[in-house]
N, C-alpha and C positions, 0 to 999 in steps of 0.2 A: 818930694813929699806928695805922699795921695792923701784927699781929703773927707770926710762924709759930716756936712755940717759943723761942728767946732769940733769936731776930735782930727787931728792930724795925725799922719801914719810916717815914721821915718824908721830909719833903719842905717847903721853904718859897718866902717870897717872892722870891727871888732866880733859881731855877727849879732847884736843887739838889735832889736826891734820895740820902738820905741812909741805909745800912744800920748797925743800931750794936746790936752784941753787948752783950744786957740783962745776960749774964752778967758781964761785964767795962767795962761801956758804956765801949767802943774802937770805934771805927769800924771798918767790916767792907769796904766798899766806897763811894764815889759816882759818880752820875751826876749830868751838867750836860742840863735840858732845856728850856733857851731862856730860860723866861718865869715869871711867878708862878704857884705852884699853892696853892691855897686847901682845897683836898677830901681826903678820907682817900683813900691809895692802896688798892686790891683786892688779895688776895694769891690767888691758886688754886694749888692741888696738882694737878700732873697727873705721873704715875708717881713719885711718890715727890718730886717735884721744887717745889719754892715758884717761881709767879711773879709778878711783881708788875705792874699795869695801871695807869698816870696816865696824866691830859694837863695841859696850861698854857692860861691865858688869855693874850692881846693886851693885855700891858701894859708891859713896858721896852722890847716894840721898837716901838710908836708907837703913832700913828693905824689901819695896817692892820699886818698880819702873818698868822702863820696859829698853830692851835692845835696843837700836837705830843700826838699819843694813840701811848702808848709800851708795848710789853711787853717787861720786862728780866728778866734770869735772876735769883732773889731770894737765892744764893749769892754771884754774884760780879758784879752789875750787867751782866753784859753783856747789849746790844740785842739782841732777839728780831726785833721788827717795830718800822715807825711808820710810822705815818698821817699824814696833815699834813689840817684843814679850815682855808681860808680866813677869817678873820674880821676886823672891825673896830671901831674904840672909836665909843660910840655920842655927840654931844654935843646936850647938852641944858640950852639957854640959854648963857649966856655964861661959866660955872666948872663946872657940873657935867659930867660923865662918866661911860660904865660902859662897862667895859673889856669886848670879847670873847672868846670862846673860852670853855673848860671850865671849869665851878666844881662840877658834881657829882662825887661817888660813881662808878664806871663799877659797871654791873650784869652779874652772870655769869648765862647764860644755863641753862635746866633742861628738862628734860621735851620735848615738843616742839621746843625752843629749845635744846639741848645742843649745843654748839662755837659757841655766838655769844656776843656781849657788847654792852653797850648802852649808850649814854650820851646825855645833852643838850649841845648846844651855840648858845652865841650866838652868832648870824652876824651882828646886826647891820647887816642892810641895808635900805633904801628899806623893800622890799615885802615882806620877811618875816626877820623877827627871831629866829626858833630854828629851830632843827633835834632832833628825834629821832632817835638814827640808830644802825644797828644795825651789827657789824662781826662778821666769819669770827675767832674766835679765834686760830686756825692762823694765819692769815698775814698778818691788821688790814686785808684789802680792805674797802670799804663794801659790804654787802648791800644795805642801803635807807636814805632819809629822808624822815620824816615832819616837813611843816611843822606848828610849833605858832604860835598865834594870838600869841603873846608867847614873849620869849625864859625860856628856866628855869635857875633856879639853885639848885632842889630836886634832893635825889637819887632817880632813879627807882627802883619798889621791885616784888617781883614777887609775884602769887599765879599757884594751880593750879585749875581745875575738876575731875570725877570722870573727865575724859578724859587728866589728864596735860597740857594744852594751855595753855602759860604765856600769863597777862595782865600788863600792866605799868598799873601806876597812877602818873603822874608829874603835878606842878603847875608854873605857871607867876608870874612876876610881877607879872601884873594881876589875877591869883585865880581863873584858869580854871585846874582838874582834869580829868584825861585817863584814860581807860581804852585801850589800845591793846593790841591784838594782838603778842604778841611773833614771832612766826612770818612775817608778811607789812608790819607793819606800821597795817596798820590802826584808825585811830579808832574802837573802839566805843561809846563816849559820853565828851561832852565837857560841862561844867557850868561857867559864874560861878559862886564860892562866896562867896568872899571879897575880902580884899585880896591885897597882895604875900607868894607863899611861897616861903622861903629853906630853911628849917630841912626833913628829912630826915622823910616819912612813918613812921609803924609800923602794920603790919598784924597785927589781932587778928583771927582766923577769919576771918570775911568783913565786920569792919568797918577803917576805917582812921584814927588819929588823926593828924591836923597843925593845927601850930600856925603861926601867921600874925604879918606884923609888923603887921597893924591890931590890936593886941593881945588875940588870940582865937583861942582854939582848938577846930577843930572835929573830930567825931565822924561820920563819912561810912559808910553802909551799901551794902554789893555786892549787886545782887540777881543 
């Protein structure tokens, strides 16, 4: 759940998004947006105003579909923008699957990177499996997208240098770690660490904990 004063913001597998007054937990408003969402919603203030930023993955409407990246007004639900990325369910042997589209966190952007937002997505295809991709706050156009080596299902998390010049540290699920530019895009260092990471970095000064599903958690230094 993300919160802004007594209105909570949730969201489930059915693709519902759901406002509900903590004060009175009464439903306040919903929105329907397509597909399953698995990730904590973002709420931002902007003039006094809460708004709330999801998207869905590719999974009640098939094999392909696309992912919906939404911003709704966190009053009364109504759609701001939406985005749509293309994606598909991935399979792998004869039962298994993984669904695409959005499973992180979306990240709000800072410092150099003020009016964008960022998020990961699985695209699921042949030749390349995720996407990085950065979007205009204002109006959810795509700025950019960075291919990642494996598609991710971590939330990307941001640091600052002494210039103001936001970095983004995000991981993937074959346990390659990403430092990328938030501004352009760009990969500044990329690392195998680990295994599969699902779970949601933390940044202490300039190091960063995550933990992995090969059950281990590591301690990563920024130089």
């Amino acid at each position: 759940m993300a919160v802004h004063k007594n209105y909570g913001y949730i969201s489930d597998n059915a693709g519902n998004i759901l406002c509900v007054n903590l004060n009175t937990m009464k439903p306040v408003w919903h929105y329907w947006n397509h597909d399953d969402t698995d990730a904590t919603p973002l709420v931002d203030i902007e003039d006094g105003i809460p708004y709330v930023y999801t998207g869905c993955e590719v999974d009640r409407q098939g094999n392909t579909g696309k992912s919906y990246f939404v911003k709704l007004h966190g009053l009364t639900g109504e759609l701001i923008w939406e985005d749509t990325i293309a994606c598909r369910r991935l399979h792998m042997g004869s039962e298994k699957t993984l669904d695409g589209g959005m499973y992180c966190s979306p990240l709000l952007g800072g410092g150099d990177c003020e009016g964008m937002i960022f998020s990961n997505f699985c695209i699921n295809t042949t030749a390349v499996r995720g996407y990085f991709t950065a979007f205009d706050k204002s109006d959810g156009r795509i700025l950019y997208q960075t291919k990642t080596k494996q598609y991710c299902w971590s939330s990307p998390v941001a640091f600052y240098n002494d210039k103001n010049e936001m970095f983004i540290f995000t991981a993937d699920t074959s346990g390659n770690v990403y430092v990328i530019k938030g501004k352009t895009g760009e990969i500044v260092a990329t690392q195998r660490v680990g295994s599969n990471f699902e779970s949601s970095p933390v940044i202490i000064d300039n190091k960063i904990v995550l933990g992995s599903r090969g059950n281990k958690i590591y301690k990563i230094s920024l130089q």
